[in-house]
N, C-alpha and C positions, 0 to 999 in steps of 0.2 A: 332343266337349266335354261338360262338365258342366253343366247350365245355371245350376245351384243353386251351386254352387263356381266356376264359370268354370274350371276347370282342364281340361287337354286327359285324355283319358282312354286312347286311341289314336290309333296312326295306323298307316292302311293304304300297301301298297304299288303298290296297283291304281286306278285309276279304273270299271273294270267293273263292271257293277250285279250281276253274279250274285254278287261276292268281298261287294259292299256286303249284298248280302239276308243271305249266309252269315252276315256278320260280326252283323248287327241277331237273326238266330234264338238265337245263341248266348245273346244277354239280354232273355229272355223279359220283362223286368219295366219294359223301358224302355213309356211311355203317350203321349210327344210328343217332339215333331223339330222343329227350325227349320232352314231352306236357304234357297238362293237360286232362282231360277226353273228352273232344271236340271228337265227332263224324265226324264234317266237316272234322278236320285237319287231324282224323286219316285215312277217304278214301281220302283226297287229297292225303296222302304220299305214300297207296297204290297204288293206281291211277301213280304215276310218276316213282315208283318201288318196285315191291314186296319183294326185297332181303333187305331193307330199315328195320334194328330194329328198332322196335318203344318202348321205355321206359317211361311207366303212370311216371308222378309226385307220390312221396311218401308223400309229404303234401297234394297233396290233395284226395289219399287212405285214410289217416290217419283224415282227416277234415270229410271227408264222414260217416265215421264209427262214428264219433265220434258224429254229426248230428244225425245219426241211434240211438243210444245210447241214447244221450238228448232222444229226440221224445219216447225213447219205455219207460225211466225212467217217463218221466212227464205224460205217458200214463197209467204206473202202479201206481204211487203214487198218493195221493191228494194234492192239494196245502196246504194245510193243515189237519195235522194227528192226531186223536185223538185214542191214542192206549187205549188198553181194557186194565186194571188194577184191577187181583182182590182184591190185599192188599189194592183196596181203601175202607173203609168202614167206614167213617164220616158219621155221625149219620147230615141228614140235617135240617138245619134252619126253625123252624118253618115262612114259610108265610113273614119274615120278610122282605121286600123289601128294599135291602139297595140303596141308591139316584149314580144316575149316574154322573158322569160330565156333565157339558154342551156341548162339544164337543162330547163327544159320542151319549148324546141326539142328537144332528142337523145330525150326521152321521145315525143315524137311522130314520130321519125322512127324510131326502135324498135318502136313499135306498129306503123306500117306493112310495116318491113322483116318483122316477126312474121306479119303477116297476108297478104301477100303468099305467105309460106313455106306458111300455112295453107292456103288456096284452090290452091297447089299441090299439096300432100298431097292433099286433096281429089277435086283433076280426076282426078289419076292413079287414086285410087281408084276412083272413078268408070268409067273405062277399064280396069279387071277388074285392077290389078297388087298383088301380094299386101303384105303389110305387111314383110316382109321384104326384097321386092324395091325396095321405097321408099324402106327404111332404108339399106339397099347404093347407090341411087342419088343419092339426096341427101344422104348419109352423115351422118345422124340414130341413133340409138338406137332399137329399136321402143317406148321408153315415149313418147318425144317422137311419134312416131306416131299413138301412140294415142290422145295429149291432142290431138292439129292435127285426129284425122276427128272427136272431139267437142266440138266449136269451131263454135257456131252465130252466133256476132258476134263484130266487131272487139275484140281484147283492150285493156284500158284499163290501162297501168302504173303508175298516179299511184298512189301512197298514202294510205290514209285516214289521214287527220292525230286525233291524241286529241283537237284542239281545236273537231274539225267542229260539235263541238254548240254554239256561239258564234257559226257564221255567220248565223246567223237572228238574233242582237241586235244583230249588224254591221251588217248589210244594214239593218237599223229603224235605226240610229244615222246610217249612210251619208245615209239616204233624211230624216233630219232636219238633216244638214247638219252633222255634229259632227265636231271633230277627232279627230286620231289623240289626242293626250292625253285627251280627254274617253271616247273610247271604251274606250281603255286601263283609265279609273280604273269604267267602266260593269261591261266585261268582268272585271275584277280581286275587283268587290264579288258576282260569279256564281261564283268560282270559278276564273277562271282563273288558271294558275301559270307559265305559260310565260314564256320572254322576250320585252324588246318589239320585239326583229327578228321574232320569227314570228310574232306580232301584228300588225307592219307589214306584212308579205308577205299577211296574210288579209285585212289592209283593203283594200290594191292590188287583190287580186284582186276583192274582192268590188264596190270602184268600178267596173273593169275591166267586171262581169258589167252592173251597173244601168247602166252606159253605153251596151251594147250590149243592153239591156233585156230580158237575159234572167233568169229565174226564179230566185232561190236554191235549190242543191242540198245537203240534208242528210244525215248517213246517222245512222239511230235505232235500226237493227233491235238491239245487244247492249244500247240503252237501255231498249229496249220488253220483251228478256227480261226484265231485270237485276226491273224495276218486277211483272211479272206472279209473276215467282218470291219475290219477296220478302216472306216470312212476315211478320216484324219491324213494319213498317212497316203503317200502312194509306193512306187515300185515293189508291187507285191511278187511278180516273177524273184526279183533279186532276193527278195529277202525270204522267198520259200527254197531259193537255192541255195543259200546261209546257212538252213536249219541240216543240209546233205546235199550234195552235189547230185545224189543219184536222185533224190525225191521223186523229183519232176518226169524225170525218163522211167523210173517205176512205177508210177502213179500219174497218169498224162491228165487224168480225168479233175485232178485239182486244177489245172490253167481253164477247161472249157467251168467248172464252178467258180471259179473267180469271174472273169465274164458274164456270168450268168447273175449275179450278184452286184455288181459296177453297174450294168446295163440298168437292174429293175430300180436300181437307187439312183441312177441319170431321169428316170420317166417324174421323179418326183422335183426334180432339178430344173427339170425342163418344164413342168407342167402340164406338159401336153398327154390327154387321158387317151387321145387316139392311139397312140404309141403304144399303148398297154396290149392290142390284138394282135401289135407287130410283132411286140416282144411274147406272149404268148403264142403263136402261131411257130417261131424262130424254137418254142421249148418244148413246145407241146409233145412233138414223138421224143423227148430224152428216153433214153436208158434210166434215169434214176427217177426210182418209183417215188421217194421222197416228196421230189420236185415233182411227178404228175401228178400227187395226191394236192399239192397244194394249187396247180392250175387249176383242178378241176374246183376246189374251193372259190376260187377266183371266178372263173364261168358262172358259176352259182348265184355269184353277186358279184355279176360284173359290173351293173352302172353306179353302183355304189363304190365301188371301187375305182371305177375310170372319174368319179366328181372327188372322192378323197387327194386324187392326184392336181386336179385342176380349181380345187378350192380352197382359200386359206384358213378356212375352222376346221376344228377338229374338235375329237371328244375326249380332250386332253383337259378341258376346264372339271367335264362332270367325273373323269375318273377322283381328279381333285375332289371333290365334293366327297366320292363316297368313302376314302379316305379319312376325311372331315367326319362320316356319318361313321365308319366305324371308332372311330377313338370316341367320340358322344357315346354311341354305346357299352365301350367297355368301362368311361367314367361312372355309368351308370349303374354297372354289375348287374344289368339285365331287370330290375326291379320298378322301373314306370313300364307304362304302359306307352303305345304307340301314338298316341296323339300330346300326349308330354317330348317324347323323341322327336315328333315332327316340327314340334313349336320351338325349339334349340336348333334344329338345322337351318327351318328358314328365318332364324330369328339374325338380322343385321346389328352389328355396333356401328352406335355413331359418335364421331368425334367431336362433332359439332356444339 
């Protein structure tokens, strides 16, 4: 690619770094490169000349971290939260077992009949028999095999509902004594869109739970990315204290990840690449493996990294391209050959 034109200028038929250094010697006069984190590409380009800047991709700095992020959030959270409340203090239900639905009955008899299966896989394992031999005898798949030996608790089939971030105004509305209409018109003015049967089914349950006094359980963790990743917006503190009052004091580790995230998307704000060793050096002993798997990627190809922050190209034009290059070849159904593919990608229209 052209960086200056955006126009594609070749295309190889290789992936191989020796065909890559060949093809970069032939034009002595190229002085800077953008790519993606590839290793190959980055010693083929040394390989054919070290004066050659080489400039990471900013999306995918920014994809990588963000990856880091996910992975260290869904590693601190549970998929489902049930925070410690001690204004709750409903006096419980004597014994009284109120009737489930039929679908939640079959769902719990599902899980069992699952985990039963599982702790069989298991024993057997246990007593030397191969996974093959498992799958012959219980006549299973060996993929289903190898989900049941990595099965450390009972599987839970329920579904998280969109609306689970509602049951915490429930439970406060339950717990003041309000009807289904009033709670309806409460939950309606937050947001919600659903119908009022699966509103009534959240009230039921959520009565159901304070009668038998136990905790409301929420799940937060795509709220808690959604909030930390979100450039656009600020007061991220407020609005992770929105999602529970306790969040924050149970989970302290979400304010130093949001910081850590602000800060590395200021270094591209700011431009300044020197800033990248400060901000690195500031992360570097974290606790979260996530984030030191990704500094250390970062060390790796640091100058590339510190020019993607202080340079206005990127390799935002050639992903474009290979985009371009894959739709040419699926019009194609795979049936030219490579130098017909080649002659459609650098081929220009002109208006003129």
């Amino acid at each position: 690619m052209d960086l200056q034109t955006h126009k594609p200028v070749s295309l190889l038929n290789t992936r191989q770094p020796e065909e890559v250094t060949k093809w970069l010697k032939n034009y002595p006069a190229i002085e800077l490169i953008t790519r993606d984190g590839s290793k190959t590409y980055a010693a083929a380009v040394t390989d054919a000349s070290s004066a050659i800047l080489q400039v990471a991709d900013r999306w995918h700095l920014l994809h990588q971290l963000f990856e880091a992020i996910k992975k260290t959030i869904v590693h601190l959270l549970p998929a489902k939260w049930t925070p410690s409340s001690p204004k709750e203090s409903v006096v419980p239900e004597k014994k009284a077992d109120l009737p489930l639905r039929k679908s939640e009955v079959q769902r719990m008899q599902n899980e069992e009949k699952r985990w039963k299966r599982i702790q069989q896989v298991q024993s057997l394992f246990q007593k030397g028999y191969s996974v093959t031999a498992m799958a012959r005898k219980l006549h299973l798949s060996p993929g289903t095999i190898y989900a049941d030996l990595g099965q450390t608790e009972k599987p839970n089939h329920q579904r998280a509902s969109p609306y689970n971030r509602f049951r915490f105004l429930i439970r406060s509305l339950i717990q003041e004594e309000q009807n289904v209409k009033q709670i309806e018109e409460a939950c309606r003015a937050e947001g919600y869109h659903g119908s009022l049967g699966t509103l009534t089914n959240l009230v039921a349950e959520e009565r159901r739970e304070v009668r038998q006094n136990k905790p409301a359980t929420i799940s937060v963790r795509q709220k808690v990315i959604h909030i930390i990743w979100d450039f656009e917006k600020g007061y991220h503190r407020e609005r992770l204290h929105e999602l529970h009052p306790a969040l924050l004091k149970t989970f302290p580790q979400l304010l130093k990840l949001d910081e850590l995230v602000r800060s590395f998307r200021n270094l591209f704000r700011e431009k300044n690449g020197d800033h990248l060793l400060d901000w690195i050096g500031l992360y570097k002993q974290s606790d979260l493996s996530f984030v030191q798997s990704f500094i250390k990627g970062l060390l790796q190809d640091l100058s590339a990294a510190q020019l993607s922050i202080e340079m206005a190209c990127s390799n935002g034009p050639t992903e474009g391209q290979v985009n371009r290059l894959k739709t040419i070849k699926r019009m194609m159904y795979g049936r030219a050959g490579f130098q017909v593919l080649r002659n459609r990608v650098l081929y220009q229209w002109s208006l003129s």
